[in-house]
TORPA-4810 file (N, C-alpha, C, O; in nm, 3 decimals):
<nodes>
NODE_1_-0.250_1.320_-0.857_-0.267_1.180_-0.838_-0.135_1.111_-0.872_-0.091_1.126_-0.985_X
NODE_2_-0.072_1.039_-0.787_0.008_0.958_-0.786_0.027_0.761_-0.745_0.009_0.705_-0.637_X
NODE_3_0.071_0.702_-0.882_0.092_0.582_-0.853_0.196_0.519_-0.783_0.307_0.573_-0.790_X
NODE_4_0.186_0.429_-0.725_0.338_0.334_-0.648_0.300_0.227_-0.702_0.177_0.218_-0.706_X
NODE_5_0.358_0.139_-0.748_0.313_-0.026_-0.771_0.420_-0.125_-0.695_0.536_-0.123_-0.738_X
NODE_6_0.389_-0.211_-0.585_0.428_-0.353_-0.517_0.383_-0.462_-0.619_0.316_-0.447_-0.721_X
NODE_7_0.440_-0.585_-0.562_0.453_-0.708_-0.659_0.300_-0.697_-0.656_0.242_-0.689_-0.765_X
NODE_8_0.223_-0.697_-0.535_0.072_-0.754_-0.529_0.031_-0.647_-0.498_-0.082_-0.677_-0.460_X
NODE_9_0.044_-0.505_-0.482_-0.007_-0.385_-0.393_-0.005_-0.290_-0.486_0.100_-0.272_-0.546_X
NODE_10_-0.130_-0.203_-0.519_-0.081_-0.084_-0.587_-0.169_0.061_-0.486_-0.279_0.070_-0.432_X
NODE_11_-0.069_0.140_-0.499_-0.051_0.234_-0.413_-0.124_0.416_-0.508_-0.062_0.486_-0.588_X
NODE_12_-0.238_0.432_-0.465_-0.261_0.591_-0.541_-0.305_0.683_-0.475_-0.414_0.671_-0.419_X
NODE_13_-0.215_0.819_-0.464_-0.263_0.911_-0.397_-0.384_1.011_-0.457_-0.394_1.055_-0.572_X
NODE_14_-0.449_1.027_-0.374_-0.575_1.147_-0.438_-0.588_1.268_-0.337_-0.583_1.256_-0.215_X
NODE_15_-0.607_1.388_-0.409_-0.625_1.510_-0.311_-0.731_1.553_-0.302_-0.762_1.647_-0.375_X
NODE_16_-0.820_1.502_-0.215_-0.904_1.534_-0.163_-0.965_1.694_-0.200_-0.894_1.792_-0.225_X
NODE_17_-1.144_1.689_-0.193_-1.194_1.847_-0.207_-1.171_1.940_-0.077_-1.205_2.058_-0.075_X
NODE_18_-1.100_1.864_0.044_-1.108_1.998_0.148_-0.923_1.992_0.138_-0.878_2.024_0.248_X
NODE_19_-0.856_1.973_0.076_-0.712_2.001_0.033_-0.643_1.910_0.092_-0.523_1.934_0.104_X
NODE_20_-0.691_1.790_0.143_-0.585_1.697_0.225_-0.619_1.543_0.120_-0.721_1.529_0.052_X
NODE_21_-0.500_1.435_0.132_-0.453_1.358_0.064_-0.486_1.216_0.105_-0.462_1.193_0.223_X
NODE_22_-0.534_1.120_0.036_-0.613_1.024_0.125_-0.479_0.893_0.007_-0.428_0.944_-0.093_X
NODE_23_-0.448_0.758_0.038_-0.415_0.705_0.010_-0.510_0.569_-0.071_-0.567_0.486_0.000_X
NODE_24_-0.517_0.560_-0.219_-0.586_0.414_-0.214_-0.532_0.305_-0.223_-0.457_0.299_-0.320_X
NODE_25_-0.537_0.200_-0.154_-0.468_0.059_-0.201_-0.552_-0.046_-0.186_-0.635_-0.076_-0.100_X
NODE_26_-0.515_-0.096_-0.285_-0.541_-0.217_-0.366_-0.453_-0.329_-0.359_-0.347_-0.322_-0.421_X
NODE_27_-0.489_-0.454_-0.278_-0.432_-0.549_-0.294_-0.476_-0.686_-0.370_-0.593_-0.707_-0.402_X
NODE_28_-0.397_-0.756_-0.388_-0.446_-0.889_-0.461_-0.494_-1.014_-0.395_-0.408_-1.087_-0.345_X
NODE_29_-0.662_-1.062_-0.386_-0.743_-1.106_-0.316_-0.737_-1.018_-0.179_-0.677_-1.064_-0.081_X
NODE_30_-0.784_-0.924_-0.175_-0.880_-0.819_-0.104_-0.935_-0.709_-0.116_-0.884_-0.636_-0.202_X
NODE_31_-1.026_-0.667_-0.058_-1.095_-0.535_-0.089_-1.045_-0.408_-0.085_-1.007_-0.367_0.024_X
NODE_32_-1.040_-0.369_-0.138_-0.995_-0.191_-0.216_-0.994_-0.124_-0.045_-1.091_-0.123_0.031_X
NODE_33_-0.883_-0.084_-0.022_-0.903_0.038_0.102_-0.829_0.189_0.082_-0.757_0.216_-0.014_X
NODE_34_-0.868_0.295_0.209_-0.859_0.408_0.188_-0.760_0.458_0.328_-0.786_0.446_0.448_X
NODE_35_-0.677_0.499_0.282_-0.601_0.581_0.420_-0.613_0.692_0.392_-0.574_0.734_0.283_X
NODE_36_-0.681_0.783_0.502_-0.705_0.916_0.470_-0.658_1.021_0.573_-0.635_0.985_0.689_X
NODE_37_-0.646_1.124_0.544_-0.624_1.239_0.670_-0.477_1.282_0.643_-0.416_1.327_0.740_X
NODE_38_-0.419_1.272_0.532_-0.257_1.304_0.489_-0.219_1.483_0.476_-0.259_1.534_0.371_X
NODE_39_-0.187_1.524_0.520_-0.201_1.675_0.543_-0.139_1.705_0.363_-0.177_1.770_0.265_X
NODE_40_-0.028_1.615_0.397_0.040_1.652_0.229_0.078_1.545_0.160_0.113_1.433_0.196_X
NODE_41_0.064_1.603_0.042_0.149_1.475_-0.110_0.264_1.367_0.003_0.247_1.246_0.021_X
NODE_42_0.372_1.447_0.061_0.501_1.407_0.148_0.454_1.318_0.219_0.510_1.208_0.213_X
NODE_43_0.318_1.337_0.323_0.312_1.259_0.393_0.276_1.147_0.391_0.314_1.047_0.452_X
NODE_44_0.154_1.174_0.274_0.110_0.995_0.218_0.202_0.931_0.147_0.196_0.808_0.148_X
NODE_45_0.304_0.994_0.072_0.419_0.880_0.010_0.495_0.836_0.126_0.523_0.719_0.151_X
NODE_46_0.530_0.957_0.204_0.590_0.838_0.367_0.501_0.744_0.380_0.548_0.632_0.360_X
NODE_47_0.372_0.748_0.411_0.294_0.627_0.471_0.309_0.509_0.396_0.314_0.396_0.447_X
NODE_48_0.316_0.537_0.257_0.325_0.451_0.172_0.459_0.367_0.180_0.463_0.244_0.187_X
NODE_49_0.563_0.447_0.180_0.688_0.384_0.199_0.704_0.279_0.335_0.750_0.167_0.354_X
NODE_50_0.650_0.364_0.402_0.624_0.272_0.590_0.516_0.132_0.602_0.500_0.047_0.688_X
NODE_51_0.459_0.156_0.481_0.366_0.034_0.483_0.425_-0.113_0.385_0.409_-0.234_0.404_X
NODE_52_0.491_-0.041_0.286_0.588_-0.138_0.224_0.669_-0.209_0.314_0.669_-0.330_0.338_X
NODE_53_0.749_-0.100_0.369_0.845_-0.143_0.488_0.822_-0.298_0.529_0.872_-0.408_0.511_X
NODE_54_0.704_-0.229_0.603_0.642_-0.302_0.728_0.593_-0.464_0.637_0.600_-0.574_0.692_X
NODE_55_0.536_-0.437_0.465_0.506_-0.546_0.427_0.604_-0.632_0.401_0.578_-0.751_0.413_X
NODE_56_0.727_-0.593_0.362_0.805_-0.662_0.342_0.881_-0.692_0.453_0.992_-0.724_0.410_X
NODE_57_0.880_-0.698_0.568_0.954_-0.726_0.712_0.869_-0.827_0.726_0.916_-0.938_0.749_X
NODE_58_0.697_-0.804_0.713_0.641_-0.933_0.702_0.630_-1.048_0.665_0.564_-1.133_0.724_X
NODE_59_0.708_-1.069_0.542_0.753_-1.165_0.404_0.866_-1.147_0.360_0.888_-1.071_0.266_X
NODE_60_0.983_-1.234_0.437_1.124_-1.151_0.424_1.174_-1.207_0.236_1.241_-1.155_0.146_X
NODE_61_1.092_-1.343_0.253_1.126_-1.413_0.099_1.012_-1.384_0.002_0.985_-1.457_-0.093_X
NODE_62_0.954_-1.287_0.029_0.844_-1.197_-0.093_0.756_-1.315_-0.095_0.671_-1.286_-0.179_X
NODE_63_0.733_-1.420_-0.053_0.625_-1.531_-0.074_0.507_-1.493_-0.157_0.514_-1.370_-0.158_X
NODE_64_0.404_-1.527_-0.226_0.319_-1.499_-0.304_0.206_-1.516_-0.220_0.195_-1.622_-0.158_X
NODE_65_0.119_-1.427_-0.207_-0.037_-1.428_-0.119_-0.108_-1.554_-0.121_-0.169_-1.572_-0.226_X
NODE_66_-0.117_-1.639_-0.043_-0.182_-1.742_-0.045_-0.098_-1.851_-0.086_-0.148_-1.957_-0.049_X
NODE_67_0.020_-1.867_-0.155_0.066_-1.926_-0.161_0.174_-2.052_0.004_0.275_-2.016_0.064_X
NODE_68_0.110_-2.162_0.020_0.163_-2.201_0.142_0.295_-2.313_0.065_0.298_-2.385_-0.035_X
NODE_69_0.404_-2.275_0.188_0.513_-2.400_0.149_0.462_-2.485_0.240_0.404_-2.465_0.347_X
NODE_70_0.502_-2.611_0.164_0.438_-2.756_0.208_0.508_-2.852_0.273_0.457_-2.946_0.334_X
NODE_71_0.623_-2.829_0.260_0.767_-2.922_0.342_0.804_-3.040_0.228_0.853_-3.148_0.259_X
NODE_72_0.770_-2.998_0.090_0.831_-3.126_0.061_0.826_-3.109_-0.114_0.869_-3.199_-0.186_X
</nodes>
């Protein structure tokens, strides 16, 4: 079992009983999810890394979840 922690995201791998690696994450204001089907440890920390990526391309100024700028 392995942790990753994001500002709002935390990232844990688990190895599954038929030997493959499922991802849990947890974000802040939403429900707990599962990425599963990771052949190996390697591949779910890639996914993990690719999903950061992708979150932070989304939010280039790290903005805070829910937080809206107001113009003024």
């Amino acid at each position: 079992m392995a942790w990753c922690l994001m500002a709002d995201t935390t990232y844990r791998i688990v190895h599954r009983e038929d030997d493959s690696f499922a991802v849990e994450i947890k974000r802040v204001g939403a429900l707990p999810e599962t990425a599963a089907g990771f052949a190996t440890e390697a591949a779910a920390k890639g996914w993990i890394a690719q999903d950061e990526r992708l979150r932070s391309a989304a939010d280039p100024f790290g903005t805070p979840a829910g937080r809206r700028w107001r113009g003024y």
